[in-house]
PADREN-735321 format. One line per 5 residues: number of its first residue (from 1); for each residue y, z, x of C-alpha. Coordinates in steps of 0.001 Angstrom, whole numbers, plus 524288, in hexadecimal, padded with zeros to 5 digits. Layout:
BEGIN
NUM> Y Z X | ...
# end
This chain:
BEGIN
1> FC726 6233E C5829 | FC7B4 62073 C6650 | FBCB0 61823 C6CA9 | FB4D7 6203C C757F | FAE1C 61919 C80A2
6> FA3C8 61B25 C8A03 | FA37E 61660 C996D | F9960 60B3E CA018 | F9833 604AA CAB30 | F9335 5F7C8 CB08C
11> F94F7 5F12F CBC45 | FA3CB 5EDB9 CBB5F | FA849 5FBC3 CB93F | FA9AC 60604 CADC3 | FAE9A 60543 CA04E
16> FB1FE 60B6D C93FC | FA958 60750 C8954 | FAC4D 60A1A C7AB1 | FA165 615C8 C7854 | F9A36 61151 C69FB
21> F9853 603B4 C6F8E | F8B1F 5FDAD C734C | F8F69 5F34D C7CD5 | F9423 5F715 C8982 | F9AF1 5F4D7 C96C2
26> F9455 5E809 C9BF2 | F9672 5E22B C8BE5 | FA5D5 5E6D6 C8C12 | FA762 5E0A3 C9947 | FA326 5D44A C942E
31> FA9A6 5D4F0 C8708 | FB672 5D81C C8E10 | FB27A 5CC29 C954F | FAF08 5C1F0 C8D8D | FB991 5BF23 C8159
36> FB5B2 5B142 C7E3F | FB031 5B0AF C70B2 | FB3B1 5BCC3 C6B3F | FA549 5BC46 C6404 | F9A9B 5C2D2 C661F
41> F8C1D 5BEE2 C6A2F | F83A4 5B82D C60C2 | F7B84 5C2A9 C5B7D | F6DD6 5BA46 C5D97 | F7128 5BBDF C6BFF
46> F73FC 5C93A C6B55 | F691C 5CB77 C6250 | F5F2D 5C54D C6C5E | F65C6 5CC09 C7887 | F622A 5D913 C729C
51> F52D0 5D34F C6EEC | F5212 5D10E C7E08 | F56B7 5DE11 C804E | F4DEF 5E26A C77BF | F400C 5DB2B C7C3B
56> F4600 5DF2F C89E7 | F4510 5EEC7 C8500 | F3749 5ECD9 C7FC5 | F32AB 5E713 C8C03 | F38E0 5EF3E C97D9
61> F30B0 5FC42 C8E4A | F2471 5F3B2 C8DF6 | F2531 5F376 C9EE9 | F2BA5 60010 CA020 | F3807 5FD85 CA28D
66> F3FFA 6037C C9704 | F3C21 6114F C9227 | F384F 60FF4 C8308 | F43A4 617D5 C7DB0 | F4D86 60EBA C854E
71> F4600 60271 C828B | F459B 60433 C72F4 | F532F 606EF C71E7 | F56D5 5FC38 C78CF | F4D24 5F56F C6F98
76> F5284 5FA6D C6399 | F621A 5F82D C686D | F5CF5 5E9FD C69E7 | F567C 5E961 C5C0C | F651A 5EE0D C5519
81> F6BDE 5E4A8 C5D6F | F614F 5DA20 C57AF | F6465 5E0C7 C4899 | F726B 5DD40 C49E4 | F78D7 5EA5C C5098
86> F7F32 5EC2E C5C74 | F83EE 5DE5E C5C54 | F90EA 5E383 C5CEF | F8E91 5E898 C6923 | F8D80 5DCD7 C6F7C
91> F9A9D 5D966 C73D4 | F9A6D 5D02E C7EBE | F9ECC 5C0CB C7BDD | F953C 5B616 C7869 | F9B5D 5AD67 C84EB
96> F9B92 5B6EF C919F | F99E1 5B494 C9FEA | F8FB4 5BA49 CA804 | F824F 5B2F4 CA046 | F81D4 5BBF3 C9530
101> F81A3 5C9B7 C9CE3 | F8B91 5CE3C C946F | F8393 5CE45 C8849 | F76EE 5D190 C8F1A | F7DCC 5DEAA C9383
106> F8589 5E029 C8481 | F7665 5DFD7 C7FCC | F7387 5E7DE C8B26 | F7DFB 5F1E2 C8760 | F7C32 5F1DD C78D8
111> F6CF7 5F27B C7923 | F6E76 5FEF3 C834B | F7722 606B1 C7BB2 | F720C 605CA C6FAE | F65A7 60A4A C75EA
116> F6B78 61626 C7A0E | F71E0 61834 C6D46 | F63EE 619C9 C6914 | F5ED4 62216 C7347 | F6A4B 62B49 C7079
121> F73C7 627A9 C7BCD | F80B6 62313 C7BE6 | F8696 616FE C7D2A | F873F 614C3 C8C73 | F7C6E 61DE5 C9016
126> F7620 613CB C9865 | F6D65 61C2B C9E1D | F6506 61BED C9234 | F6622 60E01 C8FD5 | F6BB2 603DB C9ADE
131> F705C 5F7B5 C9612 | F6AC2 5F0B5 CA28A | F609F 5FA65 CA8D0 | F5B09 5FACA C9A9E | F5D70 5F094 C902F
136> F5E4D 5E52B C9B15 | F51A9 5E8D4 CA189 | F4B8A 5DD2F CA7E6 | F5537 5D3FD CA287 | F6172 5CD55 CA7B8
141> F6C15 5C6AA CA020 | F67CC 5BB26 CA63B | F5AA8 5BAF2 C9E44 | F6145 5C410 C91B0 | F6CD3 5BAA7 C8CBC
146> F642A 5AC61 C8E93 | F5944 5B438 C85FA | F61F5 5B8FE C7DDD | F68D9 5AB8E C7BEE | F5C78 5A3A8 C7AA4
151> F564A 5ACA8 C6EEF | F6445 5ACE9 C67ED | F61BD 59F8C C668A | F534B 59DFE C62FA | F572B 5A737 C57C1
156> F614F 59D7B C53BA | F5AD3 59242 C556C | F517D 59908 C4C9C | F5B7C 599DB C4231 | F60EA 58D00 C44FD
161> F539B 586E5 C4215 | F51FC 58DE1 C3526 | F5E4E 587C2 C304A | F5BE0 57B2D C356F | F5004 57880 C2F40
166> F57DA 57C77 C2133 | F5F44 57158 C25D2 | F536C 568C4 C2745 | F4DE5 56BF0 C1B52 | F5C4F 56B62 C1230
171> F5BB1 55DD3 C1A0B | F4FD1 55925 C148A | F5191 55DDC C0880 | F5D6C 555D2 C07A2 | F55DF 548A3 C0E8E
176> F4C98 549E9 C02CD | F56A4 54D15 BF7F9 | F5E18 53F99 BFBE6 | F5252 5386F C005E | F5623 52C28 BF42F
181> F63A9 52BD1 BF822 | F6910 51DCF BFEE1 | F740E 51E11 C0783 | F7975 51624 C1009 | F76C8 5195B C1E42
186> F81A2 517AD C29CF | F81E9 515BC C3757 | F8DAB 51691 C3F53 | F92D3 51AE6 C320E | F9187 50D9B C2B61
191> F87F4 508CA C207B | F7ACB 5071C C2635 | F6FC1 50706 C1E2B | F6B2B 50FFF C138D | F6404 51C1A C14B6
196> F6063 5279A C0A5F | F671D 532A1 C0AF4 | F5C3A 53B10 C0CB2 | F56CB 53394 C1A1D | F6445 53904 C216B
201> F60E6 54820 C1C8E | F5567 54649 C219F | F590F 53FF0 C2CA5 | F613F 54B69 C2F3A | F5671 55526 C2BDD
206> F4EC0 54EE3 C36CC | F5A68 55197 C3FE5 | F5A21 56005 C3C6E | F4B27 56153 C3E31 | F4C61 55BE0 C4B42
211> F55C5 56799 C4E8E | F4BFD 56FA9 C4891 | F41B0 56B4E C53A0 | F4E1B 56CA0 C5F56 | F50B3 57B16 C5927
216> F41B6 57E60 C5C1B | F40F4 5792A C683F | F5008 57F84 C6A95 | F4881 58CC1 C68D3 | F3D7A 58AB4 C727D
221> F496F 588CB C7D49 | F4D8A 59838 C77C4 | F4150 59D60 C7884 | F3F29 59CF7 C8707 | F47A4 5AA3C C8E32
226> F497A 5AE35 C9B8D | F47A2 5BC68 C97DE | F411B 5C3BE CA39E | F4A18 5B9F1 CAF31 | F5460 5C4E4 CAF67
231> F5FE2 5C045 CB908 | F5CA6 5B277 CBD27 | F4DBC 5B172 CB7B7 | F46C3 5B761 CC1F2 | F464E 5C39F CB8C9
236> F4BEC 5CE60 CC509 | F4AEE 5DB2F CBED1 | F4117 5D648 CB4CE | F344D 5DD52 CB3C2 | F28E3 5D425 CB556
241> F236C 5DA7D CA77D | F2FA7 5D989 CA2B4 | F3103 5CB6B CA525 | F23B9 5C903 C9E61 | F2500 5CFFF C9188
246> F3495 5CE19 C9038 | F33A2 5BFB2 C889D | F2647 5C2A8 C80D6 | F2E37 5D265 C7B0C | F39E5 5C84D C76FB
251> F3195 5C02D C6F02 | F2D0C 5CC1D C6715 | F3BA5 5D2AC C66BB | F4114 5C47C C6166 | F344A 5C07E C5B4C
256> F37AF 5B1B1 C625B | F2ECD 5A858 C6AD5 | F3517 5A996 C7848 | F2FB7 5A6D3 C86BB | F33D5 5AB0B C92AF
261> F3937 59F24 C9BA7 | F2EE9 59C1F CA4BF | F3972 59AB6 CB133 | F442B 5A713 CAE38 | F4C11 5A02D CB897
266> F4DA8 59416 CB0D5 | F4E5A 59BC8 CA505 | F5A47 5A36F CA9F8 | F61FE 59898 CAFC7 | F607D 58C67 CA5FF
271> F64F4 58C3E C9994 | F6126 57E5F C95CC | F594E 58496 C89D3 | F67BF 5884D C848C | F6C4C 57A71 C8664
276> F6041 574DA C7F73 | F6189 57D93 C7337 | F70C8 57AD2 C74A1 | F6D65 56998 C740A | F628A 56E03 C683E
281> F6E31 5748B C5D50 | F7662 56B13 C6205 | F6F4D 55FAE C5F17 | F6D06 5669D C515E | F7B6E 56958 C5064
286> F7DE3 55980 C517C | F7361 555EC C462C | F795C 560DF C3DE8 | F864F 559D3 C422B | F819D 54B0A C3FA3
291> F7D55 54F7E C320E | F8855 55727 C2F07 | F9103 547D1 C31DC | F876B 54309 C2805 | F888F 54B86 C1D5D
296> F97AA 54C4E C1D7E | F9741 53D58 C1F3B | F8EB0 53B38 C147A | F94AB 54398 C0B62 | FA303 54047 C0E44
301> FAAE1 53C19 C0355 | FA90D 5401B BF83D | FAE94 533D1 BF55C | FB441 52CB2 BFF20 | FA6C0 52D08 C0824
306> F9A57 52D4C C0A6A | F97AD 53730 BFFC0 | F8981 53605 C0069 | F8672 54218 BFFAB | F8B93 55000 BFC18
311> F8ED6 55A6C C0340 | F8DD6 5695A BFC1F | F9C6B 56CA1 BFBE1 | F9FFA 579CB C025A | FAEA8 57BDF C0190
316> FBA02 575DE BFEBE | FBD0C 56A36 C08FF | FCBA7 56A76 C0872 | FD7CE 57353 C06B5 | FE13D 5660E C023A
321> FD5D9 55C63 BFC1B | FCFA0 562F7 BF0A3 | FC07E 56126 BECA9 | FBF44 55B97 BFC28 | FB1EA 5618B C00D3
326> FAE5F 560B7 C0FA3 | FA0FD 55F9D C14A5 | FA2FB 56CF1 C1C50 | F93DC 56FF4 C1ED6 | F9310 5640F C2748
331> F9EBE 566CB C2C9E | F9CE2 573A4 C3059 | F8EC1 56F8C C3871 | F95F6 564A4 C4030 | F9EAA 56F55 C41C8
336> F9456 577B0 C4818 | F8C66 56D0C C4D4D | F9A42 56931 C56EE | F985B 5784F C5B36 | F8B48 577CA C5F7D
341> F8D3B 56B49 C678A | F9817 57272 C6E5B | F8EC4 57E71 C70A0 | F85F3 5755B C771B | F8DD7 570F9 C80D9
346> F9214 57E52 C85BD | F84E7 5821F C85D2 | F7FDE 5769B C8E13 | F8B6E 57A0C C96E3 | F8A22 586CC C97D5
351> F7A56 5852F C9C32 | F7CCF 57C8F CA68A | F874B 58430 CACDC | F7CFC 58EDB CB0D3 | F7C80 590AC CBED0
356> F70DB 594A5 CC7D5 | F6736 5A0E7 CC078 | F704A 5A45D CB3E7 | F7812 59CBE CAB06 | F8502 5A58F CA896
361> F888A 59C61 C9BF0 | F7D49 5A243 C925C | F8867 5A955 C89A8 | F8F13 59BC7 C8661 | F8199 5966B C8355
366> F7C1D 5A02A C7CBA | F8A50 5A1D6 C7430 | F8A95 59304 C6F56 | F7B02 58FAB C6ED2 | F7A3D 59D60 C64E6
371> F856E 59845 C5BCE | F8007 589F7 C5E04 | F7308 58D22 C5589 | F7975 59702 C4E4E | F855A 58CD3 C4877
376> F7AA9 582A4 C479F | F7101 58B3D C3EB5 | F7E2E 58F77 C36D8 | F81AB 580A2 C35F9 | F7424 57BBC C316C
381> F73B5 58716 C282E | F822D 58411 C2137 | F7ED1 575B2 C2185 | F71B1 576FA C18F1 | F75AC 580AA C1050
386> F84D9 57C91 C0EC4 | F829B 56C85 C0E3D | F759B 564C3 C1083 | F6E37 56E18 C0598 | F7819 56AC2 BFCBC
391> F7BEC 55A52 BFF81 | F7A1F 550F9 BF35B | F78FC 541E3 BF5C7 | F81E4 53A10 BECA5 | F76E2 52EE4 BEAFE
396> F7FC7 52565 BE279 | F88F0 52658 BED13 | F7EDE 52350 BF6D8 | F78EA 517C8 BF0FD | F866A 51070 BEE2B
401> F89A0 5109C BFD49 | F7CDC 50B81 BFFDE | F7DDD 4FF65 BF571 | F8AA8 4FBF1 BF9CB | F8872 4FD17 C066B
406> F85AC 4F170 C10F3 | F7C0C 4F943 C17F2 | F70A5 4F56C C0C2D | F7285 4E8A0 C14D4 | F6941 4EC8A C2052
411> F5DAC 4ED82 C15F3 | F5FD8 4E00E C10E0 | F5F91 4DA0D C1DB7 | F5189 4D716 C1F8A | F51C7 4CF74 C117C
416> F5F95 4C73D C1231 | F5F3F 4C6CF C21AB | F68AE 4CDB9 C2A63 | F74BA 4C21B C296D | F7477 4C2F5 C1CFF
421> F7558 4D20E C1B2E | F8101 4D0A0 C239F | F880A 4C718 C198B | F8542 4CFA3 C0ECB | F893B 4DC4F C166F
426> F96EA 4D5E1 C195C | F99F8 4D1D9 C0B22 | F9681 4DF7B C053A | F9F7E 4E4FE C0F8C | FA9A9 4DAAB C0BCD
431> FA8F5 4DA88 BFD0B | FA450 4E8B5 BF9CB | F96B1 4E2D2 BF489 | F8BA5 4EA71 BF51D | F7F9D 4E4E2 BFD7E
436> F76FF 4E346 BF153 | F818D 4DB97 BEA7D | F8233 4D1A8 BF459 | F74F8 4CF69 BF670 | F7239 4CCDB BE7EB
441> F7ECF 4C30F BE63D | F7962 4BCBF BF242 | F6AB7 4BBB2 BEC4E | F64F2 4C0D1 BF98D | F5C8E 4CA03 BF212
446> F59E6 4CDFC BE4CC | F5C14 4DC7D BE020 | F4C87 4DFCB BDEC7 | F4DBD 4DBC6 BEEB3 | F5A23 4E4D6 BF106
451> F549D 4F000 BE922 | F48B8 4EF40 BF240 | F5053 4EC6C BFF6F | F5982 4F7E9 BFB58 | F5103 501D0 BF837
456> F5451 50DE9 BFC45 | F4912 51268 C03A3 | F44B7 50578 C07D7 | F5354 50545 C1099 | F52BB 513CF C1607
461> F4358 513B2 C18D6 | F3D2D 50E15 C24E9 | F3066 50443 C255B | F3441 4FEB9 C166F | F3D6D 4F45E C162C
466> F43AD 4EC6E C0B6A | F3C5A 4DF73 C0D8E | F2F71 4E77B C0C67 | F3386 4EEB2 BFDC4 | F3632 4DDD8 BFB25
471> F291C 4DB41 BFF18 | F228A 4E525 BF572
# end
């Protein structure tokens, strides 16, 4: 069957338009425009263009602006577009010049003919709905796409929360679980001095509640929206009314906690708040990474390594070693945690290059923060359910590196003096002695001493030290 098409108009001239569609000349301009990622908008943004669309409706009928039939069909277009429909219909690229106009008019577009698809129109009819005169009233791309942008994120920083404090809790769970077990602790990836097992979960549970705290204070940078600036945040074309009740109808349509900026101007030109939120799942993405290290470090082996504790195995590691098992959860956050970084620097770019009232570079930012959180919540998620709820200490294991390690050495100090510490160090290195050994064939203490000295908690706990336990 032939494709039957229908004729608009913009600016630039006329053009055929493919008749059942919902999109229309301003979004096929800029799809014909714009082939750079071949993907399509994240559907949060797209999802909270057509709630400002939406609260916009609702508030140009409470001041008079929109007649009721127009104003609830653009109302209910918006609430389908929210349900998942029409999504289809946006067709424009997720990286596009001109500071997000191109999507602002898709939404426009979409939302306006649907609408007249429900007042019994046709596609096109513009008359009954107008994509700018109608669905954009009082707004301006300029104040649309940063909205838009900042309350796609708040909802995933919402999600990104929810998983991260799984990972704070599977974390503690774990610091308990291995709370008795002695290792030996490195620095600069030599023996150092022991330390349970359970101290460095926790130690990285305290990491991930810390990101906890940045993510809430991340959101409070989203909540604040230029909505009511318009072109450069002097809010031309806005109705005063319309500037008032704009922000406090979006709360109710999105049921969030959002301000207006107090200075539009600034509002509409900065985008600092990007950059912050940016710095805030980055530095998450680097303790994810740090931890990931430590897990495939500590669990490398199975024999020839650390081996101190065991990963859940996932899949087969090799196609030419058989029963080899790779520590692919871990992997597969650094993996994700190198993305982010590199998000964050074309996002800090990207801000500062704004010039004068507008910052043209929103798309890039808005394209890489999105799938920032969004990779980081699917990380966090894989990595609790695929590995950390699922590790195993092998204790044995644990406790043999420790004995027959030098770094038992450093608690002995205070009672054999530190020259002497140093002798015995150098002669377990050279002969393969263990510590304990040496000090017995020397006579420098007796076992009831060591046993003390060495206990387990009495080396890994502050304000109790080994000459104190002799003392009891």
């Amino acid at each position: 069957m032939a494709i039957q098409y229908r004729s608009e108009h913009d600016s630039v001239g006329e053009r055929a338009i493919p008749k059942d569609v919902y999109y229309g000349v301003q979004s096929l301009r800029a799809a014909e425009n714009f082939h750079i990622t071949g993907l399509t908008m994240h559907p949060e943004l797209i999802n909270s263009i057509a709630e400002i669309k939406k609260a916009s409706a609702i508030t140009n009928l409470e001041i008079g602006l929109l007649d009721k039939r127009v104003a609830d069909a653009i109302v209910h277009a918006c609430d389908e577009i929210v349900s998942g429909k029409l999504h289809d219909a946006f067709i424009v690229d997720p990286i596009q010049g001109g500071a997000g106009t191109s999507l602002n008019m898709n939404a426009n577009e979409v939302i306006a003919n649907r609408a007249i698809e429900l007042l019994g129109g046709e596609k096109g009819d513009y008359s009954l709905v107008n994509p700018n005169d109608h669905v954009n009233c009082g707004q301006s791309t300029n104040d649309v796409f940063p909205s838009a942008g900042k309350l796609a994120v708040l909802k995933l920083l919402n999600r990104a929360q929810v998983q991260l404090e799984r990972l704070y809790q599977a974390l503690m769970e774990k610091a308990e679980e291995f709370d008795d077990v002695l290792k030996m602790g490195r620095t600069q990836l030599q023996d150092a001095v022991p330390i349970r097992l359970g101290q460095e979960f926790r130690a990285y549970s305290q990491a991930v509640r810390r990101d906890i705290s940045r993510f809430e204070r991340a959101k409070d940078e989203m909540r604040c929206l230029n909505m009511g600036g318009t072109a450069v945040g002097t809010g031309i074309n806005a109705d005063e009314r319309y500037l008032r009740r704009i922000v406090p109808n979006l709360c109710k349509v999105t049921g969030l906690d959002l301000i207006q900026a107090h200075d539009l101007i600034d509002a509409t030109q900065n985008l600092d708040e990007f950059v912050a939120v940016s710095g805030t799942v980055k530095t998450c993405a680097v303790n994810l990474s740090k931890m990931s290290n430590d897990l495939r470090l500590m669990s490398s082996g199975p024999r020839c390594g650390f081996g101190e504790i065991n990963l859940p195995p996932r899949q087969n590691g090799s196609s030419i070693m058989p029963g080899k098992v790779n520590p692919v959860i871990p992997e597969v956050v650094n993996q994700v945690a190198f993305n982010i970084m590199g998000n964050d620097l074309t996002i800090t770019l990207a801000a500062e290059a704004g010039q004068l009232e507008l910052n043209a570079f929103e798309p890039i930012i808005f394209w890489n923060l999105t799938h920032a959180v969004e990779f980081l919540t699917y990380a966090v998620n894989t990595l609790v359910d695929h590995c950390v709820v699922g590790i195993t200490a092998n204790r044995e294991r644990c406790r043999d590196m420790v004995e027959h390690s030098v770094g038992i050495i450093t608690a002995l100090c205070p009672h054999v003096g530190y020259e002497k510490a140093a002798e015995v160090a150098k002669r377990a290195i050279a002969t393969g002695a263990s510590v304990r050994e040496l000090i017995l064939e020397e006579g420098l203490l007796d076992e009831a001493a060591l046993d003390k000295i060495l206990d387990p908690y009495s080396m890994t706990e502050p304000g109790i030290s080994g000459r104190e336990l002799l003392q009891r």
